[in-house]
N, C-alpha and C positions, 0 to 999 in steps of 0.2 A: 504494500500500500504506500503512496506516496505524502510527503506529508501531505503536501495541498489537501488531497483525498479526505487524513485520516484528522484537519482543521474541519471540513466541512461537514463528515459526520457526527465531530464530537458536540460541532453548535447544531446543527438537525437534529439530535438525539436531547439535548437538553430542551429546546422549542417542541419539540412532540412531546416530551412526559408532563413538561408544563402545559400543552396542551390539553392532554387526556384529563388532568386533573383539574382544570379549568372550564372545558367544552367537552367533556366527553358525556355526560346527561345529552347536551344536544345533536350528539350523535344517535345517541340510544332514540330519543325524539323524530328522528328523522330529519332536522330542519337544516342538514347538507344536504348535497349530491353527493350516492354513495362512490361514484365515480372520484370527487374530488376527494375523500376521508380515504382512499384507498392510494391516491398519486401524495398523499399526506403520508400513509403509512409506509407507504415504497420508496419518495421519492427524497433524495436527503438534498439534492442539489435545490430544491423546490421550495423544502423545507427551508433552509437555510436562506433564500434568498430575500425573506420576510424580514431578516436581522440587520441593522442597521449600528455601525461604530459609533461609540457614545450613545448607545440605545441600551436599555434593557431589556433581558430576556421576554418578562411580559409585556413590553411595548411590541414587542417581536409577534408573539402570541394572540396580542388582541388585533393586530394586523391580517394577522392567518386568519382569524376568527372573521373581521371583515369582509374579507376576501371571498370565503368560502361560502359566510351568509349573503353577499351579492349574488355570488355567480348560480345558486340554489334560486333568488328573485327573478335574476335575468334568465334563467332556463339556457346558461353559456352552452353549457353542454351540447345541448339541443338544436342551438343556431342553425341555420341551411340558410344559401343563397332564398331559397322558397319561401323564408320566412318576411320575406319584405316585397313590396309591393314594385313593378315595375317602374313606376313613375320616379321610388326614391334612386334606385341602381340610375335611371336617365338621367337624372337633374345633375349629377357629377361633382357634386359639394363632397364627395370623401372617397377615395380613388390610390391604388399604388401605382408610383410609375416612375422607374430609375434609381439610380443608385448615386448618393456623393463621394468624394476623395477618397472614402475608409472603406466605399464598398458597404455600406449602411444602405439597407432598402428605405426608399422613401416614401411616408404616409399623407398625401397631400390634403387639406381643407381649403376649400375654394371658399371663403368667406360671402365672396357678394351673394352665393346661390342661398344663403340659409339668412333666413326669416325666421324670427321669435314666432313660438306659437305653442300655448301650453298642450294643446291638441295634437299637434306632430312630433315634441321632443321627445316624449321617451321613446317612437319612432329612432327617431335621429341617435339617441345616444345607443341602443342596440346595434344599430348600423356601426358607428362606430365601434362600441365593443366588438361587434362579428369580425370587425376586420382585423383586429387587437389579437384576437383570442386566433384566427385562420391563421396569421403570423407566428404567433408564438407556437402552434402545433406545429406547422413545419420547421419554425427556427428556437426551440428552445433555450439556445444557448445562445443565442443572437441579439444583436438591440437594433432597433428602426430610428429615423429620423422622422422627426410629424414637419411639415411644413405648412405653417398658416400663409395663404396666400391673399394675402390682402389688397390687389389690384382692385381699386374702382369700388373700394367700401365704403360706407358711412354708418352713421350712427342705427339706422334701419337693423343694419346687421351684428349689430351689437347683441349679445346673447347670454350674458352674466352667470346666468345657471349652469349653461351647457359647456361656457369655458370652465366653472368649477367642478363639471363633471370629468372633464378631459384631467385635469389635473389630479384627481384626485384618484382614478383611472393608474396611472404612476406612480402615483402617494401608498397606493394598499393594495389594487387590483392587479397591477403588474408592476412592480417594484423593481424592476431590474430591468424591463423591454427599451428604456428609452435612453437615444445617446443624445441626442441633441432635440432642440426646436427650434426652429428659425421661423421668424417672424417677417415675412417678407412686405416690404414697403407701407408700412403701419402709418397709417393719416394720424396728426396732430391729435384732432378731435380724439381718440383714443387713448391719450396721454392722462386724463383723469381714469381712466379706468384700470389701466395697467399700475398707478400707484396702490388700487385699492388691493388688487391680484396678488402685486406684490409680498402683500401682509399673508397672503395664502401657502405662502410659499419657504421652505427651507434657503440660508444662505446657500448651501448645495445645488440645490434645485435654482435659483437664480441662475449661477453660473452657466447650467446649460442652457438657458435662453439667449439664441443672439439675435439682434437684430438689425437686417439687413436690407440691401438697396440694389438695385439692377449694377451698381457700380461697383460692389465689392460682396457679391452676393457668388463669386467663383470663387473665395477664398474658399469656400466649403463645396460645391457641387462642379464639375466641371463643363466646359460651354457643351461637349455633343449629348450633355446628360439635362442639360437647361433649354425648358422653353422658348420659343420665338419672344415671347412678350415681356421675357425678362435677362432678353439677351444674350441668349445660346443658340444654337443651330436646329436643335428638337421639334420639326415641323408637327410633332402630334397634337393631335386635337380628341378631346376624350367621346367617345360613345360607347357604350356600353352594352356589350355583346357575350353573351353568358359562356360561349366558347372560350372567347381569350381569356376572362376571369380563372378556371379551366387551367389553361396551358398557364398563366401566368405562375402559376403555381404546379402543376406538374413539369416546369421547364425551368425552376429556377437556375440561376446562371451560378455555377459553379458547385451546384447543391445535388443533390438525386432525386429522381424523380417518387412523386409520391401521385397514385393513380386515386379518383376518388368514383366511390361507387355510385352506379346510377337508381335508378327507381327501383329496380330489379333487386330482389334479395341474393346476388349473385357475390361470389367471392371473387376480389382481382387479384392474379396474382402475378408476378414478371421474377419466375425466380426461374434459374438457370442450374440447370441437373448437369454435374459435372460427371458422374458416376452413374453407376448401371443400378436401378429399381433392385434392393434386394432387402429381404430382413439381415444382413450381417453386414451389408457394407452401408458406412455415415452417405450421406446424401449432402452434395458440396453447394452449397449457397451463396454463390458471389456476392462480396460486397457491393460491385457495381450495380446490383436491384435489390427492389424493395419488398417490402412487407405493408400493405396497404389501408385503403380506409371503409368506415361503416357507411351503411345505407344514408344515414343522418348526416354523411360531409365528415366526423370526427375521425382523427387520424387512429388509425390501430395500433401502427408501428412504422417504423423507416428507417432504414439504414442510412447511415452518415458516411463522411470520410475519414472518421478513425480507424486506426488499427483496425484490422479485426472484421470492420465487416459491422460496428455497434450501431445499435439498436438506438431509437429517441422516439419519446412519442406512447402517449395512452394507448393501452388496449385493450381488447373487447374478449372478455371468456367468459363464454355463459350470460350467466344475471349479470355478475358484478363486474365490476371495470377495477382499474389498476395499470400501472406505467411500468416502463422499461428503461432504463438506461445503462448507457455503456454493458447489453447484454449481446453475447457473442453470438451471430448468426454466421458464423463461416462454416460451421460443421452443423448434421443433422442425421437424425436416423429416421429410418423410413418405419412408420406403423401401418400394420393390415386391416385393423380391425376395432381394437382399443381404443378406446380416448387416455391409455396408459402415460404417467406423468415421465417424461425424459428431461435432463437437464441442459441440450439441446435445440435449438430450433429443428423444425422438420416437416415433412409435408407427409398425410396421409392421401393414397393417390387410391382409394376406397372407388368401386362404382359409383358408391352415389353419395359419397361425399368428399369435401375437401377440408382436410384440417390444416390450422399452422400451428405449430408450438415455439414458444420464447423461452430464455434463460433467464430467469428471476435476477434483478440487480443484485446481488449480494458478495460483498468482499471477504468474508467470513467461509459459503459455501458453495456450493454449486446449485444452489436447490431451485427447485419449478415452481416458476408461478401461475402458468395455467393454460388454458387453451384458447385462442386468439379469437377463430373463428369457425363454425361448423356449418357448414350449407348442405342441406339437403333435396 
């Protein structure tokens, strides 16, 4: 175990027993997702990331506890492109598109298209959570850039809630996704409201707000990654087309692809048999594919560019859910017949089903944590 490793376990393990001893009634209550109490009980990198220096442990705690009671309200779990109306995906107020200097994917807000309205925002704020939460499945070890695009705003588009929600989104909800903000050509008129923000905010959390001007707006992103309107070469213009949504994410640039399932109860899989179908010989799982997603959009599992061939990504066995990381998909054994627990990933290649199995995170042992998915 590496230190790094056996730092992050030892604070995940002190946030989870303060946990259980704190929120564990409202486990027993139901008032998580058992989805998320189980990437709590699996996931220490997860765990940990609720922890903040100069914080203490139960500031740590009541954050997780935040977190977990949001995303149980928002039904994150649950999210699909299906869940939002076409009109909001056309209007183009919240959109990925390019990457800046560090190779950070960027999460744009087109300010002028959004209009205060108590009737549409919790609309709007699940929209952006969807998009929050699509990111962090495929990049969990990743941070994004939000870009507020302020071209051609006014006071109209002022939105006071819905920035306190974006923020706070960072503050509990995803504590660790965000590397920068950039504020792009913020009108005067806005100058009282960014003092009040201000007060909402960690001296930390300042820091990463910069704000910027079509004039020095390339110290961070570079011109073929920058819009025409703000002085890059980037002739796109956004429409919104459910296929490229789609590829935009199964094609991430430098990343593997992650396939997501369609209506059909069907398993996808793109694993690559290096070896001959046998009960005694492993069955060889290139890293270079994946381990895929559920009916609902939610990732199962994905293989990364670590060593190995590892695992990242919630997955789906049986009822109960549960995460993977850094679990070894390079070797597998092949089953005939059993849903038999192996400490391998593997494919059962059954008439009339298809299973996948995963390596339970664990530094300590080899042990199984379950079965991914079963299609009959």
């Amino acid at each position: 175990m590496a230190d790094g490793d056996k730092v992050v376990t030892e604070s995940a393990e002190k946030i989870r027993e303060k946990f259980l001893q704190k929120y564990g009634d409202n486990i027993k209550k139901n008032l998580y997702d058992d989805r998320d109490v189980q990437k709590v009980q699996e996931n220490d990198s997860y765990v940990e990331s609720f922890f903040r220096k100069r914080e203490t442990v139960d500031e740590a705690v009541d954050r997780l506890h935040e977190s977990l009671k949001w995303r149980m309200e928002y039904g994150i779990n649950d999210l699909t492109e299906d869940n939002f109306d076409l009109q909001v995906w056309e209007k183009g107020a919240v959109f990925f598109h390019n990457h800046d200097k560090d190779g950070h994917k960027i999460l744009f807000l087109k300010v002028k298209e959004h209009r205060k309205d108590p009737q549409t925002q919790p609309i709007i704020k699940r929209f952006f959570a969807f998009h929050l939460e699509t990111f962090y499945r495929h990049n969990p070890e990743e941070q994004l850039v939000i870009f507020f695009d302020m071209t051609d705003t006014g006071l109209a588009n002022l939105d006071m809630e819905l920035i306190k929600f974006v923020i706070t989104s960072f503050k509990i909800y995803y504590p660790v996704i965000l590397d920068k903000m950039l504020i792009y050509e913020m009108p005067w008129v806005f100058n009282a409201a960014w003092t009040i923000i201000k007060t909402w905010l960690s001296a930390e959390a300042v820091k990463r707000i910069k704000f910027v001007k079509k004039a020095d707006i390339q110290e961070y992103i570079n011109k073929d990654q920058l819009m025409e309107h703000m002085g890059g070469t980037d002739k796109f213009q956004y429409k919104y087309d459910p296929e490229d949504w789609k590829n935009d994410w199964d094609g991430i640039k430098g990343r593997k692809k992650v396939t997501f399932a369609d209506q059909e109860d069907s398993f996808h899989r793109t694993f690559s048999m290096d070896s001959s179908i046998d009960d005694q010989n492993p069955l060889s799982i290139k890293a270079s594919y994946n381990i895929i997603a559920s009916k609902s959009g939610s990732i199962l599992a994905r293989s990364t560019q670590k060593p190995g061939g590892a695992l990242i990504g919630s997955i789906n066995h049986g009822i109960n859910y549960g995460s993977v990381n850094y679990g070894s998909i390079n070797h597998g054994i092949v089953n005939y017949g059993s849903s038999g627990s192996y400490p391998y990933a593997g494919v059962n290649p059954g008439n009339f089903a298809t299973s996948a199995y995963a390596k339970r995170e664990n530094r300590e042992d080899n042990s199984f944590i379950g079965r991914l998915l079963t299609v009959r």
